[in-house]
Biopython code that builds the backbone (N, CA, C, O; Angstrom):
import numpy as np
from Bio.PDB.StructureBuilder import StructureBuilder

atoms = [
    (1, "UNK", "N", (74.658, 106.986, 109.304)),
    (1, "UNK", "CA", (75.832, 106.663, 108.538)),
    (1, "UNK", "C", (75.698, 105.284, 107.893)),
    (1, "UNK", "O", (75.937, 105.181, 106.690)),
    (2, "UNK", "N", (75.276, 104.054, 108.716)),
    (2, "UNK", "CA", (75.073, 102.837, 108.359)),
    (2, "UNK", "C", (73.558, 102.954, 107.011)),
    (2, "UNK", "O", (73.305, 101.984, 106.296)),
    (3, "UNK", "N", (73.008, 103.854, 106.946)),
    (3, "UNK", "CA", (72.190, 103.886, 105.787)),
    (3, "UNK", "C", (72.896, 104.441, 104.907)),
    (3, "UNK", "O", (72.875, 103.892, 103.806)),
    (4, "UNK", "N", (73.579, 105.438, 105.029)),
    (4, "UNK", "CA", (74.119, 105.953, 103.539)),
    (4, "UNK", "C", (75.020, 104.616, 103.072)),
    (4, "UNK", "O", (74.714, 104.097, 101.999)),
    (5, "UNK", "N", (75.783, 104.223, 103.610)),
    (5, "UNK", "CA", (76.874, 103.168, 103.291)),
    (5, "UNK", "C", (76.056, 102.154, 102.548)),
    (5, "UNK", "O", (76.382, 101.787, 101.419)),
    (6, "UNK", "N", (74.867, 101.644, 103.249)),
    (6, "UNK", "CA", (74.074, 100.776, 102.031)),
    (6, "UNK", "C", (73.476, 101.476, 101.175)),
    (6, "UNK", "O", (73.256, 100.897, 100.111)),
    (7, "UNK", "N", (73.149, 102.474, 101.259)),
    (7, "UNK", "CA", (72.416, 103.086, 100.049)),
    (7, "UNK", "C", (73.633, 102.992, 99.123)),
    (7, "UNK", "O", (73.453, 102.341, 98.094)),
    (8, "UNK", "N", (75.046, 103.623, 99.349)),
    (8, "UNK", "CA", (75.678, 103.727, 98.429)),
    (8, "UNK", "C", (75.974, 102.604, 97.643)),
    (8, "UNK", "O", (76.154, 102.665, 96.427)),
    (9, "UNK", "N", (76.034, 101.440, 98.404)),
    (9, "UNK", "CA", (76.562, 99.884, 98.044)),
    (9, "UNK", "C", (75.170, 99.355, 97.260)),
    (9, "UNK", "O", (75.293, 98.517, 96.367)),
    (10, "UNK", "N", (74.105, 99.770, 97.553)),
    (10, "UNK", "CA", (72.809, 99.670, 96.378)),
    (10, "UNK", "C", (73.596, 99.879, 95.105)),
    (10, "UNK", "O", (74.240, 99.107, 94.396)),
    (11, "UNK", "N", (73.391, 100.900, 95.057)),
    (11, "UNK", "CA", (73.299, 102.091, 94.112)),
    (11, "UNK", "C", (74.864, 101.694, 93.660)),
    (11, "UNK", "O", (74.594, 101.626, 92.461)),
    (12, "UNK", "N", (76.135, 101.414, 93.700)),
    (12, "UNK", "CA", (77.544, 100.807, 92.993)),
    (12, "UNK", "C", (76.758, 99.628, 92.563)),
    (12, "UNK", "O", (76.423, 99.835, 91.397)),
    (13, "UNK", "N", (76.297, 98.447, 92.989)),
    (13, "UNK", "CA", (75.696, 97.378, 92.983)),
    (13, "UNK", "C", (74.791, 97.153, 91.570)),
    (13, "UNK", "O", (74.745, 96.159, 90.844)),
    (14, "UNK", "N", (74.040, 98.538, 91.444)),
    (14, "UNK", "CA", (73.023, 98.672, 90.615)),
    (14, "UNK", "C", (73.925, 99.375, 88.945)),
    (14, "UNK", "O", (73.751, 99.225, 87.735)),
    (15, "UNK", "N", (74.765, 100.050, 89.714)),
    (15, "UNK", "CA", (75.554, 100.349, 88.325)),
    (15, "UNK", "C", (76.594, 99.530, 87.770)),
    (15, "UNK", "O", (77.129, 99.746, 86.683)),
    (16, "UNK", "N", (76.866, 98.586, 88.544)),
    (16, "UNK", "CA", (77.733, 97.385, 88.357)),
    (16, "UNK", "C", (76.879, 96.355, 87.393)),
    (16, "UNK", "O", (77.575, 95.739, 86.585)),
    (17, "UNK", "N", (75.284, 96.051, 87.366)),
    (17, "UNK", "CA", (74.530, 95.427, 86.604)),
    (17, "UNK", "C", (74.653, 96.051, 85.376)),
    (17, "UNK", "O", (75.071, 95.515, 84.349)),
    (18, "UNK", "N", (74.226, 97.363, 85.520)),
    (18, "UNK", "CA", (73.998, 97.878, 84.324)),
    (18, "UNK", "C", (75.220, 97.951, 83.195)),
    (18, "UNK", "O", (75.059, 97.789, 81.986)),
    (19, "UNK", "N", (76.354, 98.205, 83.799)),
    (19, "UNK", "CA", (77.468, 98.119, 82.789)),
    (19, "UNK", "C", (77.705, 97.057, 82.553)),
    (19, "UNK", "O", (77.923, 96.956, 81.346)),
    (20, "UNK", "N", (77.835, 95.668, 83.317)),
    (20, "UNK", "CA", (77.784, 94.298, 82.773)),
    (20, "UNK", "C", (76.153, 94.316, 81.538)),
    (20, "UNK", "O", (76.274, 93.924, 80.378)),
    (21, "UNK", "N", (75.099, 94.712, 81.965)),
    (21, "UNK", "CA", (74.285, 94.234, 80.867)),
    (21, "UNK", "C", (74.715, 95.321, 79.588)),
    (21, "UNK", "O", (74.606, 94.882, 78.443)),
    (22, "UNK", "N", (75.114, 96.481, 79.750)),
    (22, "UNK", "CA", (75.878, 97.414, 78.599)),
    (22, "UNK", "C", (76.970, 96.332, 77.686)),
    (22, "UNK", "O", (76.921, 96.293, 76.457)),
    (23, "UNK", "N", (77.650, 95.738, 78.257)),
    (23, "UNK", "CA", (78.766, 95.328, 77.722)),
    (23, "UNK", "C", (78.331, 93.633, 77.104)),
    (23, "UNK", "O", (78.987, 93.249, 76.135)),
    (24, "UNK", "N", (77.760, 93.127, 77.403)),
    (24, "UNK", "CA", (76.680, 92.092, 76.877)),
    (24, "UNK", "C", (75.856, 92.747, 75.511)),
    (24, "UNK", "O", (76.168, 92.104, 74.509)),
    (25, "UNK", "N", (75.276, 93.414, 75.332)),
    (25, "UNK", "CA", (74.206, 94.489, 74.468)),
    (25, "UNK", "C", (75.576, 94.785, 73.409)),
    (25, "UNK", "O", (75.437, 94.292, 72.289)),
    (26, "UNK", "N", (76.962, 95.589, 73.671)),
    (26, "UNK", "CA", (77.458, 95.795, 72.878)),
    (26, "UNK", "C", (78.146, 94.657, 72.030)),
    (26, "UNK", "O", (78.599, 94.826, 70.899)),
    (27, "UNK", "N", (78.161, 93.311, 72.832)),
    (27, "UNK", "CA", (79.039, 92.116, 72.353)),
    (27, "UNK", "C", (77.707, 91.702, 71.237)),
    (27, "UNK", "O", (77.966, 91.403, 70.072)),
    (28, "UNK", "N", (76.393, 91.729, 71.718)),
    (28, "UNK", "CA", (75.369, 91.121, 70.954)),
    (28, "UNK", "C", (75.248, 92.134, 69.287)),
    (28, "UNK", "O", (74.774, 91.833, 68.192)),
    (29, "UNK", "N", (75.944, 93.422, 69.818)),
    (29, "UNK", "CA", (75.530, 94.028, 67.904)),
    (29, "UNK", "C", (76.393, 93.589, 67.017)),
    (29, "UNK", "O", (76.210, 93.288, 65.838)),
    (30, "UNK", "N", (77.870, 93.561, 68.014)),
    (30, "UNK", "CA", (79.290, 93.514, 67.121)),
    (30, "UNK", "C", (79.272, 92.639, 66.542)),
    (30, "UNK", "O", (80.208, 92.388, 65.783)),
    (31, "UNK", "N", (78.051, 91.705, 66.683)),
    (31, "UNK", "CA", (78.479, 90.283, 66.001)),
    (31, "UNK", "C", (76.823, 89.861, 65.267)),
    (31, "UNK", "O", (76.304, 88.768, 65.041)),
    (32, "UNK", "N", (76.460, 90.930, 65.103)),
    (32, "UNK", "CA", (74.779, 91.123, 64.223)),
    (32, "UNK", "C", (75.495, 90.814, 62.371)),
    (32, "UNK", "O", (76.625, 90.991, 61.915)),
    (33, "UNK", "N", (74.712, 90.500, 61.983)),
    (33, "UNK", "CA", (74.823, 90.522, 60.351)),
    (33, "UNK", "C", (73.416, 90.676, 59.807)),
    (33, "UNK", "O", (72.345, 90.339, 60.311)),
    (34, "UNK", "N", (73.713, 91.332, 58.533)),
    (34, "UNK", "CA", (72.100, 91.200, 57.621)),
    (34, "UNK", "C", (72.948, 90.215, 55.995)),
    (34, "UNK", "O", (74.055, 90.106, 55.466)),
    (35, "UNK", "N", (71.872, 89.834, 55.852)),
    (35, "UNK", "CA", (72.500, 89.171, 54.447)),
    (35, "UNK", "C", (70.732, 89.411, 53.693)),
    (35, "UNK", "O", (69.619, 89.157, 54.154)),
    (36, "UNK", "N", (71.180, 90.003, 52.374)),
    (36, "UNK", "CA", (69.894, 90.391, 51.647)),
    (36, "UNK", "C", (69.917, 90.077, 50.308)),
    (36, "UNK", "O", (70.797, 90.496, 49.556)),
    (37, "UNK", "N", (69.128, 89.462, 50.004)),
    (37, "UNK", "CA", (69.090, 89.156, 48.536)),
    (37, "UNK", "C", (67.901, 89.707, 47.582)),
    (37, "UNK", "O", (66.800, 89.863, 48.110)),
    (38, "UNK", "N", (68.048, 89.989, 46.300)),
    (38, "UNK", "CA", (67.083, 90.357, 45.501)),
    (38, "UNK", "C", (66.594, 89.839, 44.636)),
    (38, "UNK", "O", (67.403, 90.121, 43.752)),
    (39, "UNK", "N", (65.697, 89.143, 44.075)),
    (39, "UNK", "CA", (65.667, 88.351, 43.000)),
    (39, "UNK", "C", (64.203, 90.070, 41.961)),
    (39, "UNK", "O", (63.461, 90.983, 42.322)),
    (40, "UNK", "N", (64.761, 89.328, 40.503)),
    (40, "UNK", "CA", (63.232, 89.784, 40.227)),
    (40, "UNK", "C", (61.986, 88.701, 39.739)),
    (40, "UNK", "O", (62.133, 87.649, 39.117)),
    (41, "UNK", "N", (60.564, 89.390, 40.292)),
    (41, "UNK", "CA", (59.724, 88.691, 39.662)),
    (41, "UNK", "C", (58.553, 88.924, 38.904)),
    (41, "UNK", "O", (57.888, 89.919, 39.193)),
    (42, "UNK", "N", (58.179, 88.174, 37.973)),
    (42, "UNK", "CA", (57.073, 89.176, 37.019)),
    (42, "UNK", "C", (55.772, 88.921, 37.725)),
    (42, "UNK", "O", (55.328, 87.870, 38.188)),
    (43, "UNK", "N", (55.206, 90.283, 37.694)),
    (43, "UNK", "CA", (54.023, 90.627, 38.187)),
    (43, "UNK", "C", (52.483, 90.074, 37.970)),
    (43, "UNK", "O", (51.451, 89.963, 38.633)),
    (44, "UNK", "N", (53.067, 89.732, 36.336)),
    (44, "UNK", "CA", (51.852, 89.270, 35.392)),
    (44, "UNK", "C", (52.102, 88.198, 34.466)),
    (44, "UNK", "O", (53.227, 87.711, 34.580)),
    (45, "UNK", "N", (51.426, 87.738, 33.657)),
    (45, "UNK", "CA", (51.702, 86.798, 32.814)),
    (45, "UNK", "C", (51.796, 87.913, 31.591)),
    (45, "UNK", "O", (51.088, 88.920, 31.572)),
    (46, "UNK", "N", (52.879, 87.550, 30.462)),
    (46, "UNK", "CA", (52.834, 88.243, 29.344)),
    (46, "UNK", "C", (51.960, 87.901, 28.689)),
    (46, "UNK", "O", (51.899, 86.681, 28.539)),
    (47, "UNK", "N", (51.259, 88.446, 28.236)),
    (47, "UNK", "CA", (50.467, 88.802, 27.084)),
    (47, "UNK", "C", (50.505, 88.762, 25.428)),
    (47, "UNK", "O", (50.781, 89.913, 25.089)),
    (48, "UNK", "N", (50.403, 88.226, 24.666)),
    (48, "UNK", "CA", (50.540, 88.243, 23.725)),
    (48, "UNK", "C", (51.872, 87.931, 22.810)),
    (48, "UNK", "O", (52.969, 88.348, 23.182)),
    (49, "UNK", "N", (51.728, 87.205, 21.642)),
    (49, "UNK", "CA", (53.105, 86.864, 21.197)),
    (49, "UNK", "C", (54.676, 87.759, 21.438)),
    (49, "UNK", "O", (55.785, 87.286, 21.685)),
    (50, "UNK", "N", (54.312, 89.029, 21.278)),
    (50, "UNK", "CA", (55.426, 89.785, 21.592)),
    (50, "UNK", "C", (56.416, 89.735, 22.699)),
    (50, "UNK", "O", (57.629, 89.536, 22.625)),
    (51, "UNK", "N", (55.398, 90.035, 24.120)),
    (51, "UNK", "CA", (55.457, 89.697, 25.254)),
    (51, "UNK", "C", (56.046, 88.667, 25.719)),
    (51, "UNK", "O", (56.916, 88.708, 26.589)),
    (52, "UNK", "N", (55.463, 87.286, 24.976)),
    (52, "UNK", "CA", (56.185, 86.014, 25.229)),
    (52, "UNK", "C", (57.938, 85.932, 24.692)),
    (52, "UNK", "O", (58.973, 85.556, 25.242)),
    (53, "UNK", "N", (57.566, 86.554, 23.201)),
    (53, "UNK", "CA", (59.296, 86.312, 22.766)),
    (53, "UNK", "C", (59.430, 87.152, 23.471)),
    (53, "UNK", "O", (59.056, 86.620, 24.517)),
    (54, "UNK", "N", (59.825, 88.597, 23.837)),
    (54, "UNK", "CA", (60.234, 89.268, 24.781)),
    (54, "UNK", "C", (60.849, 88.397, 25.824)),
    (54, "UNK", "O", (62.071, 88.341, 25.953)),
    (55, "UNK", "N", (60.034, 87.725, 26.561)),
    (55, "UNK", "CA", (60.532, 87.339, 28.037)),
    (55, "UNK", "C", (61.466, 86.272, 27.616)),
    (55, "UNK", "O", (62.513, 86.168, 28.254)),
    (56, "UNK", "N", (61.235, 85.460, 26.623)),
    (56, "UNK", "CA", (61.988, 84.509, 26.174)),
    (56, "UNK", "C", (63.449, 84.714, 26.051)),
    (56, "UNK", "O", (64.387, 84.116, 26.578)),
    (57, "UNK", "N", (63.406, 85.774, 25.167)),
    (57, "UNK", "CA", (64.179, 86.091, 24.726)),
    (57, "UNK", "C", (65.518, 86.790, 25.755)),
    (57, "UNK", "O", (66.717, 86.567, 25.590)),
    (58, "UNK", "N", (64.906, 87.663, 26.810)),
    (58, "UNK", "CA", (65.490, 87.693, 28.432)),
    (58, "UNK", "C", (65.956, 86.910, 29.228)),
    (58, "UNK", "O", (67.065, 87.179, 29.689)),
    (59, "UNK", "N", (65.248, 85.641, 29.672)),
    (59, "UNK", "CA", (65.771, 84.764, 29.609)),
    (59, "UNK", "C", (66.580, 83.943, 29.166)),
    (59, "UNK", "O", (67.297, 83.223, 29.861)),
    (60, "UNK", "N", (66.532, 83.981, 27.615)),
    (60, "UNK", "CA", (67.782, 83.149, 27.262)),
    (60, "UNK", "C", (68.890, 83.812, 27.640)),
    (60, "UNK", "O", (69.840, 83.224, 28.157)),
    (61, "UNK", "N", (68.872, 85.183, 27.402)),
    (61, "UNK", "CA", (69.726, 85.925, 27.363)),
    (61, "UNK", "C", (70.482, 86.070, 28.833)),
    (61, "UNK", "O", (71.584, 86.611, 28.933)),
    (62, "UNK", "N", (69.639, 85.433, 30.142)),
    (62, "UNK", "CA", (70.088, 85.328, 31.561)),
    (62, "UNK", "C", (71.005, 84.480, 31.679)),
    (62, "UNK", "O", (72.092, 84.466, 32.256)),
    (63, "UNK", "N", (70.223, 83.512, 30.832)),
    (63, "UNK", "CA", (70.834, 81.841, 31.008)),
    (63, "UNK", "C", (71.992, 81.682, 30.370)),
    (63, "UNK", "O", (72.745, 80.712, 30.467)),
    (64, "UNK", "N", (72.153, 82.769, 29.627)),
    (64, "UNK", "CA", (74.081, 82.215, 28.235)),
    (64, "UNK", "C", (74.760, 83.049, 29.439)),
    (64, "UNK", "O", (75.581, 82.402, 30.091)),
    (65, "UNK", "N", (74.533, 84.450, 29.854)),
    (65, "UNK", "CA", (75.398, 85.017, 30.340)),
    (65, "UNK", "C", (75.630, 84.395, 31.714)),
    (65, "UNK", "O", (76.710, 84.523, 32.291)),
    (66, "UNK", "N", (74.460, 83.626, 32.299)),
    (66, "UNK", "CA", (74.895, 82.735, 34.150)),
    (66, "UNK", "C", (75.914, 81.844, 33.478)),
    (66, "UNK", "O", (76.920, 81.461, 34.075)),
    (67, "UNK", "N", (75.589, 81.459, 31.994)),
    (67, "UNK", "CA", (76.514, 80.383, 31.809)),
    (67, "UNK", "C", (77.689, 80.656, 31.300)),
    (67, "UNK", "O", (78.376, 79.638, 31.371)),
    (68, "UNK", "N", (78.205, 81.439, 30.869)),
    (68, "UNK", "CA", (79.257, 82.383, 30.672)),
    (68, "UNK", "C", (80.435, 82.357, 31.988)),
    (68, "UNK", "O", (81.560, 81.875, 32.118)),
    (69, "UNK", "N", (79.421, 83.223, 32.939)),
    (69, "UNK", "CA", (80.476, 83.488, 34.182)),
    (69, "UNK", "C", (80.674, 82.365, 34.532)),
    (69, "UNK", "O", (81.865, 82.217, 34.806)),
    (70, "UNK", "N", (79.847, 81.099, 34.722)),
    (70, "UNK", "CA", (80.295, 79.982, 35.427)),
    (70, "UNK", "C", (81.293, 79.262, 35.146)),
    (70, "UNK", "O", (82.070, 78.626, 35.857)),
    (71, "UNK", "N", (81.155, 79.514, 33.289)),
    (71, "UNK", "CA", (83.085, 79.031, 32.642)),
    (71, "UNK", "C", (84.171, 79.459, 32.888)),
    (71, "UNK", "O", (85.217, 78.811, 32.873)),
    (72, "UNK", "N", (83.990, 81.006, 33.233)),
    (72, "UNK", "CA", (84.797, 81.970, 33.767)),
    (72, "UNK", "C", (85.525, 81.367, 35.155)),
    (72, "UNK", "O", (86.708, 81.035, 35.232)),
    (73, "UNK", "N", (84.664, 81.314, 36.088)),
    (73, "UNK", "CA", (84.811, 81.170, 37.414)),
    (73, "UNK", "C", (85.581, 79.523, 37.644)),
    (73, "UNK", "O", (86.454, 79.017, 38.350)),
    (74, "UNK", "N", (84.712, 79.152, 36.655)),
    (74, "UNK", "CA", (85.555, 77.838, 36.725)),
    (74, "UNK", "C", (86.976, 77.411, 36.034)),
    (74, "UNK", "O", (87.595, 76.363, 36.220)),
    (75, "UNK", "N", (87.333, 78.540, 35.162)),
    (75, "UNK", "CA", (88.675, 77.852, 34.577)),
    (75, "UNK", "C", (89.344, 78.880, 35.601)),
    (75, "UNK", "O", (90.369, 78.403, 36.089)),
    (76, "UNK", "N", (89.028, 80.200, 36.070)),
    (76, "UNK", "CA", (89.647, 80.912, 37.201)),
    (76, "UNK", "C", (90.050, 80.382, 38.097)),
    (76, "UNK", "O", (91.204, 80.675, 38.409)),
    (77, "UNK", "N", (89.244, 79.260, 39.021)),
    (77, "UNK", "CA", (89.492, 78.405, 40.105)),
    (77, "UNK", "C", (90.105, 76.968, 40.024)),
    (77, "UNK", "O", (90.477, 76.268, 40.966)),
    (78, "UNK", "N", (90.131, 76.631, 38.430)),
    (78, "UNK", "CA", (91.133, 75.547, 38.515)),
    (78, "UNK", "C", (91.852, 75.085, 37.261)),
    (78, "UNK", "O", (91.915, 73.960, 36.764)),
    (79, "UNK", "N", (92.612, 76.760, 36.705)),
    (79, "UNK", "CA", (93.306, 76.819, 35.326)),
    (79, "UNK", "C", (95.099, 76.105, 36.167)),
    (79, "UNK", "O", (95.783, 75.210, 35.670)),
    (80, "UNK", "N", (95.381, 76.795, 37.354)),
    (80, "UNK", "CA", (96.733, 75.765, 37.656)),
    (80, "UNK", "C", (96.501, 74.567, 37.586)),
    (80, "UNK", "O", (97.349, 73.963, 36.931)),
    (81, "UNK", "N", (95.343, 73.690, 38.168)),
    (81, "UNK", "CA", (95.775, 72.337, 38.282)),
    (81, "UNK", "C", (95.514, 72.046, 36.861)),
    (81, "UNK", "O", (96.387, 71.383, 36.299)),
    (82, "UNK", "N", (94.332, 72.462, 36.058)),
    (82, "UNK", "CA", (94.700, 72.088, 34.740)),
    (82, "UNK", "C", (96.024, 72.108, 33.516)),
    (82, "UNK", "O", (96.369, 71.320, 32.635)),
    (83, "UNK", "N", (96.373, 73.043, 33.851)),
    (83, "UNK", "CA", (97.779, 72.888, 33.636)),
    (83, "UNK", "C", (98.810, 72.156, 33.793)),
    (83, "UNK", "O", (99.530, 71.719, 32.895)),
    (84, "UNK", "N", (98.953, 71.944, 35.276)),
    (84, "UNK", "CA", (99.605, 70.945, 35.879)),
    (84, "UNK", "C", (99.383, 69.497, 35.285)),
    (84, "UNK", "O", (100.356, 68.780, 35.051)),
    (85, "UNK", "N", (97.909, 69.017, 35.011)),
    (85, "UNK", "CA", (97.695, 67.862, 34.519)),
    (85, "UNK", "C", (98.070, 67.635, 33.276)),
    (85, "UNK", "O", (98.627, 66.594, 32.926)),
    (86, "UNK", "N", (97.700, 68.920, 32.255)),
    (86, "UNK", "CA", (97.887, 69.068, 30.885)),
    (86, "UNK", "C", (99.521, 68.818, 30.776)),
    (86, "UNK", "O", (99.863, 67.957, 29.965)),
    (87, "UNK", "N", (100.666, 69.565, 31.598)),
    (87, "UNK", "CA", (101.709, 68.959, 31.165)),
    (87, "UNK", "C", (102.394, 67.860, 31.274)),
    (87, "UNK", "O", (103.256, 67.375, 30.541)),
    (88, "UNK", "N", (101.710, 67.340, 32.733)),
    (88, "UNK", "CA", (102.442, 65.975, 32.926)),
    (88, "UNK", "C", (101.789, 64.902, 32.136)),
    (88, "UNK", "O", (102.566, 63.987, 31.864)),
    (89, "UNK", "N", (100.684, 64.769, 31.729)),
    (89, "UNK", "CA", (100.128, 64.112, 30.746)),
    (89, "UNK", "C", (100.415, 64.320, 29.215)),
    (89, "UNK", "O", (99.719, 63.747, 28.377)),
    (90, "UNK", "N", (101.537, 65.215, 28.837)),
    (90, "UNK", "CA", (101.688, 65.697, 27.571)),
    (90, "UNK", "C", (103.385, 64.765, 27.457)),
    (90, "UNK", "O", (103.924, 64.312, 26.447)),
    (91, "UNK", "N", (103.706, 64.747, 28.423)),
    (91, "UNK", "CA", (104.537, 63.631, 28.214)),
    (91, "UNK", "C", (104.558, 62.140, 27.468)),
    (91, "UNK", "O", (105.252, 61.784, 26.516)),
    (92, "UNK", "N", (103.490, 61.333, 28.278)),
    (92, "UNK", "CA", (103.542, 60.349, 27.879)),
    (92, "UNK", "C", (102.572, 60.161, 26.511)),
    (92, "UNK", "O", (102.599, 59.107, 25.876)),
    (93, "UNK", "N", (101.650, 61.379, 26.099)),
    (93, "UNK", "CA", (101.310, 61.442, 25.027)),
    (93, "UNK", "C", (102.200, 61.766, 24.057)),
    (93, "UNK", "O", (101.922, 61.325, 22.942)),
    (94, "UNK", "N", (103.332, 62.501, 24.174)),
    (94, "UNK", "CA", (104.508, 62.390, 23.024)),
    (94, "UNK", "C", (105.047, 61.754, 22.430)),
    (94, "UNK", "O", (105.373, 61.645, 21.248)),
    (95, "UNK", "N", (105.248, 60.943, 23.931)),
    (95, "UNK", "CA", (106.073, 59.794, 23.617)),
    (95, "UNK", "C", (105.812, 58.751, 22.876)),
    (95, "UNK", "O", (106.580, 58.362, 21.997)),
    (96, "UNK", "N", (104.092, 57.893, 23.313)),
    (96, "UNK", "CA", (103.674, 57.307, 22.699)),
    (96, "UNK", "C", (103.330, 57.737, 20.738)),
    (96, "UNK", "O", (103.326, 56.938, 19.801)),
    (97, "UNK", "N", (102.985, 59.862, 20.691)),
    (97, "UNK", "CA", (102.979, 59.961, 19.263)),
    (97, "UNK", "C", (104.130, 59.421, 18.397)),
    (97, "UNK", "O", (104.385, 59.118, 17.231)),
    (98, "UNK", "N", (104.629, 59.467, 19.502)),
    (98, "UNK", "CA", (106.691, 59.619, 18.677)),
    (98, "UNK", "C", (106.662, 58.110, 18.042)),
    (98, "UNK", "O", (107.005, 57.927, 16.874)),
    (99, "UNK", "N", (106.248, 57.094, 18.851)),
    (99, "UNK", "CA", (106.341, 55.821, 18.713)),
    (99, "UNK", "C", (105.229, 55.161, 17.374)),
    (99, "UNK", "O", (105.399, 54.179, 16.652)),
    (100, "UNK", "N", (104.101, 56.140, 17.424)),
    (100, "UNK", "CA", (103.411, 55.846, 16.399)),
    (100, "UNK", "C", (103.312, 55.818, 15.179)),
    (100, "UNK", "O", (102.759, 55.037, 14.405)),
    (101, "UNK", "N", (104.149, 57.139, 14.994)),
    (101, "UNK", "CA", (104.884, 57.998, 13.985)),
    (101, "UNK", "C", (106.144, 57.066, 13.391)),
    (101, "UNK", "O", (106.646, 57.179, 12.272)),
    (102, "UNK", "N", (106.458, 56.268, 14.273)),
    (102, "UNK", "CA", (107.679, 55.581, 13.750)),
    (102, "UNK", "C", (107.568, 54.342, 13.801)),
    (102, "UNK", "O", (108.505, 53.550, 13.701)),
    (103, "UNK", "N", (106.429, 54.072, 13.960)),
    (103, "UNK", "CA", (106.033, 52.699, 13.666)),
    (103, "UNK", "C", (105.248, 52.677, 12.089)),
    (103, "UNK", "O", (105.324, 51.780, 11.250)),
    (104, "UNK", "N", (104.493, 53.955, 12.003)),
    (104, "UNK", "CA", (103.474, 53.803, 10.534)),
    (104, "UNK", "C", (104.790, 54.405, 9.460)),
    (104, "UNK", "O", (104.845, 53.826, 8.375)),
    (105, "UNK", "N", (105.549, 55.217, 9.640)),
    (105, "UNK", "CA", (106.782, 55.422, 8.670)),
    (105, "UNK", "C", (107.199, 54.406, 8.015)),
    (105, "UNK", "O", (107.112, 54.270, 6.794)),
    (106, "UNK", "N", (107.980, 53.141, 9.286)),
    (106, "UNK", "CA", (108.351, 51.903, 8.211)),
    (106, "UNK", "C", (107.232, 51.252, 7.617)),
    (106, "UNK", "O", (107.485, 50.354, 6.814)),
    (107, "UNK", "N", (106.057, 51.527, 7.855)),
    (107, "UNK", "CA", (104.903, 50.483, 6.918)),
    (107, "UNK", "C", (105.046, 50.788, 5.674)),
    (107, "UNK", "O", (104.372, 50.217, 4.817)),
]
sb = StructureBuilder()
sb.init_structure("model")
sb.init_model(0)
sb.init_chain("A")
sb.init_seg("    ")
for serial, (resi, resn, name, xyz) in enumerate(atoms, 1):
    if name == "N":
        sb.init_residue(resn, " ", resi, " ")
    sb.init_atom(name, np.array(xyz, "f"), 0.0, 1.0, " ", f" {name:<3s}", serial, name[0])
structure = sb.get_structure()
């Protein structure tokens, strides 16, 4: 009897590890990430005038449109405060036109 009782207390003992290392294993995926990026790259050097304007010409054409979105993104992320500045600063620019305006009148 005194052997089965430890065998059994093994053997709970041994499945008591295993579900603690189960539950460790599942905490370690839930919190896995992949982050992947793609770039492209040319294989070869172009060849011949064509080739060259070709790529050139791709390129520029990368470079207006990266520069495009970046105007985008940027009046997207800070068209309120520009605003905000544009009107409270449109004040004292009035005021001062107003004053200018009525200063060069009587000349």
């Amino acid at each position: 009897m005194l052997e089965v009782e430890e065998s059994a207390a093994r053997i709970r003992g041994e499945i008591e590890a295993m579900e603690a290392e189960q539950k460790h294993l599942l905490q370690r995926v839930s919190y896995a990430a992949i982050t992947l990026q793609a770039t492209e790259t040319w294989e070869q050097a172009p060849s011949g005038f064509g080739m060259t304007l070709h790529q050139a010409w791709r390129t520029g054409w990368t470079n207006a449109s990266d520069a495009a979105k970046g105007l985008v993104l940027f009046v997207a992320e800070y068209i309120l405060s520009l605003l905000f500045w544009m009107l409270l600063l449109s004040v004292p620019v009035a005021f001062v036109w107003r004053r200018y305006r009525r200063f060069h009148s009587k000349l």
